[in-house]
C-alpha positions, 0 to 999 in steps of 0.5 A: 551454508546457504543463507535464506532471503528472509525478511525480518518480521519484526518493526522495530525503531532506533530513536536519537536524540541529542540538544545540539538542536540541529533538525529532525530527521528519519529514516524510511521503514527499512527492509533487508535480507538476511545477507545485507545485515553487515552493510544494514548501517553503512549502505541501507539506512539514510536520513531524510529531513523531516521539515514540517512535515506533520500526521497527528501525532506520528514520527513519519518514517521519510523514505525520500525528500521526494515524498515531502515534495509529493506530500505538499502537493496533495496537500491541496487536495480534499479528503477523498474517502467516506464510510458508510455513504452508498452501496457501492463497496470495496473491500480492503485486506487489513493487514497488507506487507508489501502490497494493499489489495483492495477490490470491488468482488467478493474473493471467495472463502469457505471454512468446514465450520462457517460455510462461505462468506468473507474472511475476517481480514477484509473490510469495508468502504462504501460508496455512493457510485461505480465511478467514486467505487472504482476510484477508492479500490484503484486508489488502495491498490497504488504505490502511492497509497502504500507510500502514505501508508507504510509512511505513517503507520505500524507497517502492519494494519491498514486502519481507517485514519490512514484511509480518511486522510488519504487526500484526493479530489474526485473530477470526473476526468480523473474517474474517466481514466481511472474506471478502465484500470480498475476494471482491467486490474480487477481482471488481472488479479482474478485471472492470476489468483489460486485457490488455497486449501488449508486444515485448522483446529479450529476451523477445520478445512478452509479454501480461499483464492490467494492474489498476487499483486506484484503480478499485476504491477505493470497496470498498478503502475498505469494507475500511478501516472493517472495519479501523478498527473492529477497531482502535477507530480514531476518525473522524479516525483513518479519515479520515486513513487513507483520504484519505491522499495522495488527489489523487496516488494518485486522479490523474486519477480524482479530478480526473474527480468 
């Protein structure tokens, strides 16, 4: 019998609760294959210490003492995201599962019942320039973004509150280098893509380009050094960030080097 690597689509959450007073403590959004069930417990799942760690009213799911420490430091930081103030735009998928794509283009998308335009599952961040723009979309597309991301929220829809307290301080350094890797990810995800047909009920024929960000890791990466050092991130900090749940958002990717 062969044994599927499907991962469990459902997001659930296992609350403990004893009156010893002894702290509070999580555990990342866990990830497992079919296979690794029997170890799932034992192996897969370790607790974090939450200390005073805070985000409205969420139970933070902690992946490392790493994120603590790199959360500290943004700390420091402004709110980098606004809505609605320029031209400028960038367009973000609402439901990501291991990567958040965000882009300054239009992909392309045509349905047989509404003709082409943009699909209901990308929205919307304007800005006031190119430079804040390419910064936003860069921003979106990081690990480390996804961390903060799959950290605090549902683990399925990427909402406007996630996005607002994202925090980092526009420099114009931190767009000089940032502007290039937008431009060549834009590139990389464009040149990677393929164009999907499908057939609906309700629809009829709908085609749409269909990307693949974990191909385009290599430069996602780049982006989370220049973010890194905008921080003052240490090594291990990095590291964290960009190896975060590897062998699940890789997949076969990653079983292929």
């Amino acid at each position: 019998m062969q044994i599927r690597k499907d991962f469990l689509k459902f997001r659930l959450a296992i609350f403990v609760v004893t009156d010893n007073s002894q702290g509070c403590f999580s555990t990342k959004y866990t990830r497992w294959l079919a296979n690794e069930r029997k170890v799932l417990f034992t192996a897969l799942v370790n607790f974090s210490d939450m200390k005073d760690f805070k985000y409205q009213n969420v139970l933070p799911k902690i992946a490392s003492p790493l994120f603590i420490s790199s959360y500290n430091k943004m700390l420091k930081e402004k709110p980098f995201f606004y809505y609605n103030c320029g031209s400028d735009i960038v367009f973000y998928h609402n439901a990501p599962v291991n990567w958040i794509r965000a882009h300054s283009f239009v992909p392309y998308f045509h349905s047989e019942r509404d003709g082409e335009g943009i699909t209901t599952q990308l929205k919307q961040l304007s800005f006031n320039s190119i430079e804040r723009q390419k910064l936003g979309a860069s921003i979106l597309n990081s690990s480390l973004f996804f961390i903060w991301w799959i950290t605090n929220s549902d683990c399925y829809h990427l909402n406007k509150p996630e996005i607002a307290n994202f925090k980092i301080s526009y420099t114009n350094i931190l767009g000089q280098h940032i502007a290039p890797l937008a431009d060549k990810l834009a590139k990389d995800m464009l040149s990677k893509s393929k164009r999907r047909v499908y057939n609906y009920q309700t629809s009829g024929r709908v085609e749409y380009d269909e990307f693949y960000m974990k191909l385009s890791k290599s430069i996602i990466d780049e982006i989370d050094k220049v973010l890194a050092k905008h921080y003052g991130f240490t090594e291990e900090e990095l590291d964290f960030i960009i190896n975060y749940d590897i062998k699940y958002r890789m997949g076969d990717e990653l079983n292929e080097e």
